[in-house]
LUMFITI-89214 format. One record per residue: residue in three letters; x, y, z of N, C-alpha, C, O in turn. Coordinates in steps of 0.2 Angstrom, whole numbers. Layout:
+------+-------+-------+-------+-------+-------+-------+-------+-------+-------+-------+-------+-------+
| type |   n_X |   n_Y |   n_Z |  ca_X |  ca_Y |  ca_Z |   c_X |   c_Y |   c_Z |   o_X |   o_Y |   o_Z |
+------+-------+-------+-------+-------+-------+-------+-------+-------+-------+-------+-------+-------+
|  ALA |     X |     Y |     Z |     X |     Y |     Z |     X |     Y |     Z |     X |     Y |     Z |
...
+------+-------+-------+-------+-------+-------+-------+-------+-------+-------+-------+-------+-------+
***
This chain:
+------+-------+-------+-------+-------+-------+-------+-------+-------+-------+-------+-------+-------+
| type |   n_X |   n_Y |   n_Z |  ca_X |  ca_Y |  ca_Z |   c_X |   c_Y |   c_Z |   o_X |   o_Y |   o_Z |
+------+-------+-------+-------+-------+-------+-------+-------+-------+-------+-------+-------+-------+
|  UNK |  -493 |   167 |  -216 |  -497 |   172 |  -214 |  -503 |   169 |  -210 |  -507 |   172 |  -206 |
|  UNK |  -503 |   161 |  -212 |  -508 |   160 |  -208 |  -507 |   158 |  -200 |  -511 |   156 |  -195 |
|  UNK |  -499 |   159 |  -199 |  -499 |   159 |  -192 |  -501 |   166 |  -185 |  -503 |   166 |  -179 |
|  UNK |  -499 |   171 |  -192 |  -500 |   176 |  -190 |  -508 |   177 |  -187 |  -510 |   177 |  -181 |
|  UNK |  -510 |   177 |  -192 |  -517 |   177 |  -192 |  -522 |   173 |  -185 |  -526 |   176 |  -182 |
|  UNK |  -520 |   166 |  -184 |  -522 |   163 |  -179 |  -520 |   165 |  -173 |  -524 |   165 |  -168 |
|  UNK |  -512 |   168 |  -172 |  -509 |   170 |  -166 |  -514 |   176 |  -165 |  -519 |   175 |  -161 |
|  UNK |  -515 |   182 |  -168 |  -518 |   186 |  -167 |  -525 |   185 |  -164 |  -527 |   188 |  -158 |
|  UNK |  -529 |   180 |  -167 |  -536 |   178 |  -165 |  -535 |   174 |  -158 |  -539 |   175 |  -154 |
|  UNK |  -530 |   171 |  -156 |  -528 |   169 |  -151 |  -529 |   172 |  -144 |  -532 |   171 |  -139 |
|  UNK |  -522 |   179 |  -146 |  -524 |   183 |  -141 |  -529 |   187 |  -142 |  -531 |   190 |  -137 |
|  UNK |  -533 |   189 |  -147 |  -537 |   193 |  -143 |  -544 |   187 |  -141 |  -548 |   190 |  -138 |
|  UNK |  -544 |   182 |  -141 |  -549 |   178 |  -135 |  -546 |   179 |  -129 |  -550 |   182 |  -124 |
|  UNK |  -539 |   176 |  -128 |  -536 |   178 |  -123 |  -536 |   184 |  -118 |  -536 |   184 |  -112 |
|  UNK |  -535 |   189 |  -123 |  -536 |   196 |  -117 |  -544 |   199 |  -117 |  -547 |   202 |  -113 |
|  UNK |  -547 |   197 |  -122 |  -555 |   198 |  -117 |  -556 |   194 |  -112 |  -558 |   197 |  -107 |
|  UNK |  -556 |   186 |  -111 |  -557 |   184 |  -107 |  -553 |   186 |  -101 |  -556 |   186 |   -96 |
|  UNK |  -546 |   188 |  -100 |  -542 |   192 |   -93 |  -546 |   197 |   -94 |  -547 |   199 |   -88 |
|  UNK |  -550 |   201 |   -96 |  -554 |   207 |   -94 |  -559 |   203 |   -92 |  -558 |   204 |   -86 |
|  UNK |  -562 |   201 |   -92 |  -569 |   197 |   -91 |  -567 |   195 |   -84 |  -570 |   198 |   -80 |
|  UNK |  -562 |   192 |   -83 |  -560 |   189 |   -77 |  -559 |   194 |   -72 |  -560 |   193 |   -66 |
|  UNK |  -556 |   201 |   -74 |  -555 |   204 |   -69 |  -560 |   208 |   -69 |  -559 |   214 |   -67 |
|  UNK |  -566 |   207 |   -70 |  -575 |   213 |   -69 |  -572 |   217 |   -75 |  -572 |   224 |   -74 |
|  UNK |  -571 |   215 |   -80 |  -568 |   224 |   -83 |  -576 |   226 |   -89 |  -580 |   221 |   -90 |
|  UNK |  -577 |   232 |   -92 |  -581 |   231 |   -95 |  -582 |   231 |  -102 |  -579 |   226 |  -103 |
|  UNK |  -585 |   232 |  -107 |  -584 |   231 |  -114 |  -580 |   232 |  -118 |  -578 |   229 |  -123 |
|  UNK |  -579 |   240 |  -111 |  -573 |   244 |  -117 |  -566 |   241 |  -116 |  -561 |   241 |  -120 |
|  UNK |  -567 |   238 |  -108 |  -559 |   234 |  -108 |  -558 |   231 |  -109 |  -552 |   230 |  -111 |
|  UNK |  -563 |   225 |  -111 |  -562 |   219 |  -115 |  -559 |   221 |  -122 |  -554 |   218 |  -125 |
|  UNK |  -563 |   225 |  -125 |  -559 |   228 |  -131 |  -552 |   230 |  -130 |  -547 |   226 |  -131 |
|  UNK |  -551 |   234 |  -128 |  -543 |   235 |  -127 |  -539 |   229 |  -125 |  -534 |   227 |  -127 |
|  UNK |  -542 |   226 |  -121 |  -538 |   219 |  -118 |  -536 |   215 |  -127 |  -531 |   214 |  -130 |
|  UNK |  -542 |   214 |  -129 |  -542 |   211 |  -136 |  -536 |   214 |  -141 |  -533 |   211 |  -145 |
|  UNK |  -536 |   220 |  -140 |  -533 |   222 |  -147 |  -525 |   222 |  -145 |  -521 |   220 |  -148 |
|  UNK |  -524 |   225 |  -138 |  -516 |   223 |  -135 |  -515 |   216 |  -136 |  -511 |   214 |  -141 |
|  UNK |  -517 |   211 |  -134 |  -517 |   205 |  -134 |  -515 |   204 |  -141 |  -510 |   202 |  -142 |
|  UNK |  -520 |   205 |  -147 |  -520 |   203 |  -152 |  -516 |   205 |  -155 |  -515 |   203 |  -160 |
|  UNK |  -512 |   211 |  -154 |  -507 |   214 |  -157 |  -499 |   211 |  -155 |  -494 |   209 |  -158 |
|  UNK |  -500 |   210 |  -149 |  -494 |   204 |  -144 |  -493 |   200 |  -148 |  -488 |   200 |  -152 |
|  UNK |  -499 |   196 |  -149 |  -496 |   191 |  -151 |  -496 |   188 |  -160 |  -493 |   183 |  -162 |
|  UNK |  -499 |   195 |  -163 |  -500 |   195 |  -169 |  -493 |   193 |  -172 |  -491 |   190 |  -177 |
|  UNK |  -490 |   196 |  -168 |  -479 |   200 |  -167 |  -476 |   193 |  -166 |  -474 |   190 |  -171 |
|  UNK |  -476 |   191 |  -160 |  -476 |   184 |  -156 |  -478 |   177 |  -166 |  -474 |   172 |  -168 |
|  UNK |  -483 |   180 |  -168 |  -484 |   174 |  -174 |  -479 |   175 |  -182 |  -477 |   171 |  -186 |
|  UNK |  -479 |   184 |  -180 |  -473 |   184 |  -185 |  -467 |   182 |  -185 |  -465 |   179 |  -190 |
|  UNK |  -464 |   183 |  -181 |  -460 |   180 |  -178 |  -458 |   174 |  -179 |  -454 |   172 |  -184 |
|  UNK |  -463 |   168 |  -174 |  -462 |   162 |  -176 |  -464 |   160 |  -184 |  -464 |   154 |  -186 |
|  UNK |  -467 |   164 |  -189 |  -468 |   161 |  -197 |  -461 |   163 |  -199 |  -459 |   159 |  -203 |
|  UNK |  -457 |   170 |  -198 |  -449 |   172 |  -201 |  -446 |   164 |  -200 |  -444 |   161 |  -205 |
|  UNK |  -446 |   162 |  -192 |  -441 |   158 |  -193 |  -442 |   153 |  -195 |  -438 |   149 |  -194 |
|  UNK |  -450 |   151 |  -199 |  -449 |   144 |  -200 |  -449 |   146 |  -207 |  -447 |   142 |  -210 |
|  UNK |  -451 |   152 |  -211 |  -447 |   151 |  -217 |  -441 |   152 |  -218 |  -441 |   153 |  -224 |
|  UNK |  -436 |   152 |  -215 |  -431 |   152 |  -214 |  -429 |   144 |  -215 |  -426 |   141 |  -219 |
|  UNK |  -430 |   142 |  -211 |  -427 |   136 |  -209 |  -430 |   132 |  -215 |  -427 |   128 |  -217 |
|  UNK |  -436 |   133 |  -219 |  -438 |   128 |  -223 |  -435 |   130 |  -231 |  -436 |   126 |  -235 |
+------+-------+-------+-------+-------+-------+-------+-------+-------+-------+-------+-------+-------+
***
């Protein structure tokens, strides 16, 4: 879980700063944050199934 957890905080620095990048404002920063961090929340799930899998 604790990859999940990272990937999430991952993306959402990531999709604030692409709002940031693009003039967006608080509120898109937020929403950039939380898609992102949902993406890649899934994206972290993902890669911890297959490594418990494999281990």
């Amino acid at each position: 879980m604790v990859v999940v957890l990272g990937m999430a905080i991952l993306g959402a620095v990531l999709g604030a700063l692409t709002a940031r990048k693009r003039n967006g404002s608080g509120a898109d920063m937020a929403q950039y944050a939380a898609g992102y961090g949902i993406a890649f929340a899934l994206v972290g799930l993902v890669i911890s199934l297959i490594l418990v899998r494999l281990v």
